[in-house]
FIMIBA-335376 format. One record per residue (C-alpha): residue number from 0; residue in three letters; x, z, y. Coordinates in pm, 1 decimal, decimal comma. Each point is the difference from the previous one (the first is absolute). Layout:
N
(NUM; ALA; (X; Z; Y)),
...
//
This chain:
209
(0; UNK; (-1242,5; -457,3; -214,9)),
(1; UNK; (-176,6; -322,3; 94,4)),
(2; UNK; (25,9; 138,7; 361,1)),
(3; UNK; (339,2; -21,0; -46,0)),
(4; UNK; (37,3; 357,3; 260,5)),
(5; UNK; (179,2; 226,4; -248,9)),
(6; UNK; (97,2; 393,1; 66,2)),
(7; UNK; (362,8; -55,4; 127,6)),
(8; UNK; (247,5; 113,1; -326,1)),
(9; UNK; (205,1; 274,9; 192,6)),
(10; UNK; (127,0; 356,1; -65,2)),
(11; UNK; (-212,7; 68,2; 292,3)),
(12; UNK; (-293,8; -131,3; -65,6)),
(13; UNK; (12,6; 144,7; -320,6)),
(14; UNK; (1,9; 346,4; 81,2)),
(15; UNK; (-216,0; -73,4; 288,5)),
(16; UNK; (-253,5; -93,3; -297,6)),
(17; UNK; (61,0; 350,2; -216,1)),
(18; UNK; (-4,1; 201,3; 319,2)),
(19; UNK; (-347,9; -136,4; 124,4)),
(20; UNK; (-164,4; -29,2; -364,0)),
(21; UNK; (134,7; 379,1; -108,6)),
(22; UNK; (-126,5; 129,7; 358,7)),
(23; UNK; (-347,0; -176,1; 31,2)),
(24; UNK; (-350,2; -33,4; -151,1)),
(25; UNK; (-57,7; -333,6; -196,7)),
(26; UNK; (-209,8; -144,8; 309,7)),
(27; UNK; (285,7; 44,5; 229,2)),
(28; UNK; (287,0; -155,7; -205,3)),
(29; UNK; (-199,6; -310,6; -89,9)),
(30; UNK; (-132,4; -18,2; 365,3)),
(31; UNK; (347,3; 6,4; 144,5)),
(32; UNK; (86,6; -265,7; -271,7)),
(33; UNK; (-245,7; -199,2; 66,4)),
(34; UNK; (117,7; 19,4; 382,5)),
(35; UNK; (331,9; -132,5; -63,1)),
(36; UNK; (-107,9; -294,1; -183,8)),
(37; UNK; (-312,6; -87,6; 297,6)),
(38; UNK; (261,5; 70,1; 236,5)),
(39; UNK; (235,8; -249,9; -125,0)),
(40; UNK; (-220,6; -259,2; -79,5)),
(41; UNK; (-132,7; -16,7; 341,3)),
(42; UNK; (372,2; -2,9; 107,0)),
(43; UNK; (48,7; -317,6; -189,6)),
(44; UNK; (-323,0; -154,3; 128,5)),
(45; UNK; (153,1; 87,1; 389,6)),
(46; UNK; (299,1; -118,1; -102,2)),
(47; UNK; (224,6; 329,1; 99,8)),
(48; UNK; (253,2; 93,8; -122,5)),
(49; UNK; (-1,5; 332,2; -105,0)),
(50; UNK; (188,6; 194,2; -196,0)),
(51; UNK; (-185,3; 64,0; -352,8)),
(52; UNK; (185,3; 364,7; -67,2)),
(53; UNK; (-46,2; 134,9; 349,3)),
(54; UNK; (-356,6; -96,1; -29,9)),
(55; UNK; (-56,9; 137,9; -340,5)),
(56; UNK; (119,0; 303,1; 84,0)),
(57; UNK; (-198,3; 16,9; 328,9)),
(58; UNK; (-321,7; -73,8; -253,6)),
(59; UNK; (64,2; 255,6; -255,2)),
(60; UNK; (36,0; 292,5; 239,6)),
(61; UNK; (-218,2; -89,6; 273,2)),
(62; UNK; (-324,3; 270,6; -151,6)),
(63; UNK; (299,9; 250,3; -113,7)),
(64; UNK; (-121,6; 221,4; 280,3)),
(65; UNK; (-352,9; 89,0; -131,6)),
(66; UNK; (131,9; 186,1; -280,5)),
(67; UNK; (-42,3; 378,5; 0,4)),
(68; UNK; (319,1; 85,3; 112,2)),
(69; UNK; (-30,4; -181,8; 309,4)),
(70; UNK; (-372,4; 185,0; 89,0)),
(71; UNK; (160,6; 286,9; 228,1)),
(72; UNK; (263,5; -188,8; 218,0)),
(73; UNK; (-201,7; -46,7; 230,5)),
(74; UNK; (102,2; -359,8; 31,7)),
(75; UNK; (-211,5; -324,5; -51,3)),
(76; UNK; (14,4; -121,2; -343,6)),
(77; UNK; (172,4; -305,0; 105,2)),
(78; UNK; (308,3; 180,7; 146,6)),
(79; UNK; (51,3; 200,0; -257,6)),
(80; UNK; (-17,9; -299,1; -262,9)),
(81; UNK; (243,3; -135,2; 226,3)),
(82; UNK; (241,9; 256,7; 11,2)),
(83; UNK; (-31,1; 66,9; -355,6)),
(84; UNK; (135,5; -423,4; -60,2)),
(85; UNK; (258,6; 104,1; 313,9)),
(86; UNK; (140,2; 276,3; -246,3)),
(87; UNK; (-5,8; -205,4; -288,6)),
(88; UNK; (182,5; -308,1; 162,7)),
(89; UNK; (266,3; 258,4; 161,3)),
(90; UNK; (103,7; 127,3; -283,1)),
(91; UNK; (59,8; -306,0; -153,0)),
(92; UNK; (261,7; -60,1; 307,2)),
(93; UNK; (-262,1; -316,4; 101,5)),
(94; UNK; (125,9; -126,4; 341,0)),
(95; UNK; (-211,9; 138,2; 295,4)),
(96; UNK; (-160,5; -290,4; 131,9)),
(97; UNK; (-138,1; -71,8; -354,4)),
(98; UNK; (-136,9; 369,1; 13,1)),
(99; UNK; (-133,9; -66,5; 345,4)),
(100; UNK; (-208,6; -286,8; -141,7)),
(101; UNK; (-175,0; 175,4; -267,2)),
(102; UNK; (-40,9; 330,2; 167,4)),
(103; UNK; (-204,3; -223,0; 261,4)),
(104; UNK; (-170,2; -239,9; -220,2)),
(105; UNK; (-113,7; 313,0; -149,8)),
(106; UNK; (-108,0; 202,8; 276,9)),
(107; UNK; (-180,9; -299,7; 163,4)),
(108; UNK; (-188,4; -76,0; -308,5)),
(109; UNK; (-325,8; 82,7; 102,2)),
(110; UNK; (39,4; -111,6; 400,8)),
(111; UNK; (-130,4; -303,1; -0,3)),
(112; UNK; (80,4; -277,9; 291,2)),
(113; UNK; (368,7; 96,1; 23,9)),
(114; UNK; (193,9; -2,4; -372,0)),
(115; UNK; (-81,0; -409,3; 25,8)),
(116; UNK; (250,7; -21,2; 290,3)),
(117; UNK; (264,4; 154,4; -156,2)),
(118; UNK; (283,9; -77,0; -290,9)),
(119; UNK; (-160,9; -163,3; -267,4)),
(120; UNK; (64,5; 323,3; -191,0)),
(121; UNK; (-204,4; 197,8; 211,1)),
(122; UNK; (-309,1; -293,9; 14,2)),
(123; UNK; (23,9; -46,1; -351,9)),
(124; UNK; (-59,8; 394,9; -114,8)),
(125; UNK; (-328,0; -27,4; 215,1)),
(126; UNK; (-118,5; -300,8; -116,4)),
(127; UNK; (22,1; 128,4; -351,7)),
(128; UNK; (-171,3; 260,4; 57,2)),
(129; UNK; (-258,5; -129,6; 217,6)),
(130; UNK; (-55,8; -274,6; -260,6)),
(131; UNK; (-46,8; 277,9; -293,8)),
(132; UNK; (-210,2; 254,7; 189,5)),
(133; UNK; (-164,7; -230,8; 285,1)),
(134; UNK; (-44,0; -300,7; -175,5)),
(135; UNK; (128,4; -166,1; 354,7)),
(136; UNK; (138,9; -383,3; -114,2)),
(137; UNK; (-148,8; 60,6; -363,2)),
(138; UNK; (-23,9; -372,7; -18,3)),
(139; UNK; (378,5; -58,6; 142,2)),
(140; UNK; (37,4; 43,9; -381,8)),
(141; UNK; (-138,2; -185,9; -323,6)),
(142; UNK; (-217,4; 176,7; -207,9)),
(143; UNK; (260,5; -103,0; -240,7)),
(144; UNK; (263,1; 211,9; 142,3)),
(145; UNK; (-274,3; 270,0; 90,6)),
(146; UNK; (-67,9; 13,0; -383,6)),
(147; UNK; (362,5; 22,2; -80,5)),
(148; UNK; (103,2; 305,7; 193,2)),
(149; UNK; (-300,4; 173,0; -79,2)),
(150; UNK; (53,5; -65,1; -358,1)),
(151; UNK; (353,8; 117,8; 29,7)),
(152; UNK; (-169,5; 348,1; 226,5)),
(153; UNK; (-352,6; 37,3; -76,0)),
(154; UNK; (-247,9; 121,2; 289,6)),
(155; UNK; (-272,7; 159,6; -153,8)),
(156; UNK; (-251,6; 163,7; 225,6)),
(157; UNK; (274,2; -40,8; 276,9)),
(158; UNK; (-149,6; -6,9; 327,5)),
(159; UNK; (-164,0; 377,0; -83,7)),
(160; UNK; (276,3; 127,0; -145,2)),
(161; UNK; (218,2; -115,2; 270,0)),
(162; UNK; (-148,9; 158,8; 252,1)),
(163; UNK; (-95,0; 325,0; -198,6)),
(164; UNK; (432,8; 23,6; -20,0)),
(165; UNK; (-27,1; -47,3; 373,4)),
(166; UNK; (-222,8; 253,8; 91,4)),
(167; UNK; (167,2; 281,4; -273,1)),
(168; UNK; (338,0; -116,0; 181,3)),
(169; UNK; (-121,4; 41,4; 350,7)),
(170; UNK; (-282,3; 305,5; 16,8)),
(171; UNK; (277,5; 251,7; 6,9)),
(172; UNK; (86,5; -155,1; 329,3)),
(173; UNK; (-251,2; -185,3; 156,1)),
(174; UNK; (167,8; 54,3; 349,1)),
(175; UNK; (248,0; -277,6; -131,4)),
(176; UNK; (-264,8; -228,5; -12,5)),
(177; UNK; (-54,5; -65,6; 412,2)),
(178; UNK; (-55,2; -335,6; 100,8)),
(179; UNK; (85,9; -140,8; -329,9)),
(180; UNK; (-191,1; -144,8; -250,7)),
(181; UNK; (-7,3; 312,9; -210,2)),
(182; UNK; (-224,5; 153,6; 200,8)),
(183; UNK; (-283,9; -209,3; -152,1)),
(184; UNK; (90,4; 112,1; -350,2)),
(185; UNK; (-59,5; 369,6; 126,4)),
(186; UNK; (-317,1; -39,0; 99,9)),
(187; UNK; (-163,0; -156,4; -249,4)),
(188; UNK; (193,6; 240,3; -282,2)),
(189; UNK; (26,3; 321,6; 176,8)),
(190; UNK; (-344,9; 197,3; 126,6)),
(191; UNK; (31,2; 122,4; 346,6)),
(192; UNK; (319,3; -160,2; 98,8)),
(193; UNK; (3,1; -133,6; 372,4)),
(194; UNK; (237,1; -247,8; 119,1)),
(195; UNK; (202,0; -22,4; 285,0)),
(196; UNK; (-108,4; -173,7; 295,4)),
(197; UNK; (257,7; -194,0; 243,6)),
(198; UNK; (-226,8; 29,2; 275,5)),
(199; UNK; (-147,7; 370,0; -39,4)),
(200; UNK; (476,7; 108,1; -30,8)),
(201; UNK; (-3,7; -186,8; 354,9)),
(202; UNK; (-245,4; 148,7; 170,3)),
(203; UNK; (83,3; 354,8; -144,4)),
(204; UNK; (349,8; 3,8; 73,5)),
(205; UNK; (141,3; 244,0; 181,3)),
(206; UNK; (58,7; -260,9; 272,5)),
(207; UNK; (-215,4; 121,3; 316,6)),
(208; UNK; (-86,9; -346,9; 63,0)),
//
């Protein structure tokens, strides 16, 4: 690549790869993809260093948790996505603080105002997403590079689809979705649904005053 970010070439990765593309919809795997490769391009423009496999793996199963498996746990989609790379990195005897990173690059990934502050791991998984779903620091990037990656992991019709996977991910549990951006999916996508208010779960706690 002219970008010069290539998927790191380890046993690990690899089977990172078949385990998200045999589990996933098309959308996801070349979204999470396309993550890795935002992600480390805007490392290399901070000048972090990061480390490319922990990153790639945070990418690829950072949406892992809207598929239908995940719907009942009860969990937001984010933790489970995060466990589910947490498994995956355990049983391949990863050391823990590696596992740490991802599980919270992961799990952060749609908190903005804190990943940033954290091991470049953790910032980077955000920023890659943020760049492919958000658009935030779109022009961080060349539209050469821009026309690379999305050559490489098409986008067609993204932004609907993208949040058409969120909101099939999420209804089943739309009490995950307090206080987090998620909640704004709901609403638009699912009739009747209500969400949580912060200052309404104050004032009607069981607190007397």
């Amino acid at each position: 690549m002219s970008s010069e970010i290539t998927v790191p070439d380890t046993k690990l990765a690899t089977e990172a790869t078949s385990l998200v593309r045999e589990s996933t919809s098309d959308l996801i795997y070349h979204h999470s993809r396309r993550v890795y490769f935002w992600g480390a391009l805007q490392g290399r423009n901070r000048g972090l260093s990061f480390d490319p496999e922990l990153l790639y793996i945070g990418a690829m199963f950072h949406d892992l948790g809207l598929n239908e498996e995940h719907r009942g746990s009860g969990h937001r989609f984010e933790v489970d996505s995060a466990d589910a790379a947490r498994r995956f990195l355990q049983e391949h005897h990863v050391p823990e603080d590696s596992v740490r990173r991802v599980w919270t690059a992961i799990a952060l990934h749609t908190t903005p105002g804190i990943p940033e502050f954290m091991e470049p791991e953790v910032a980077l998984v955000t920023a890659g997403v943020e760049y492919d779903v958000l658009g935030i620091g779109y022009h961080d990037l060349t539209e050469e590079q821009r026309a690379e990656i999305t050559a490489l992991h098409p986008r067609p019709d993204f932004k609907h689809q993208i949040l058409q996977a969120f909101a099939d991910g999420i209804a089943p549990k739309p009490e995950t979705t307090f206080g987090n951006v998620k909640a704004d999916v709901l609403e638009r996508y699912v009739p009747g649904f209500r969400r949580g208010n912060f200052v309404d779960t104050i004032l009607q706690s069981p607190w007397p005053e």
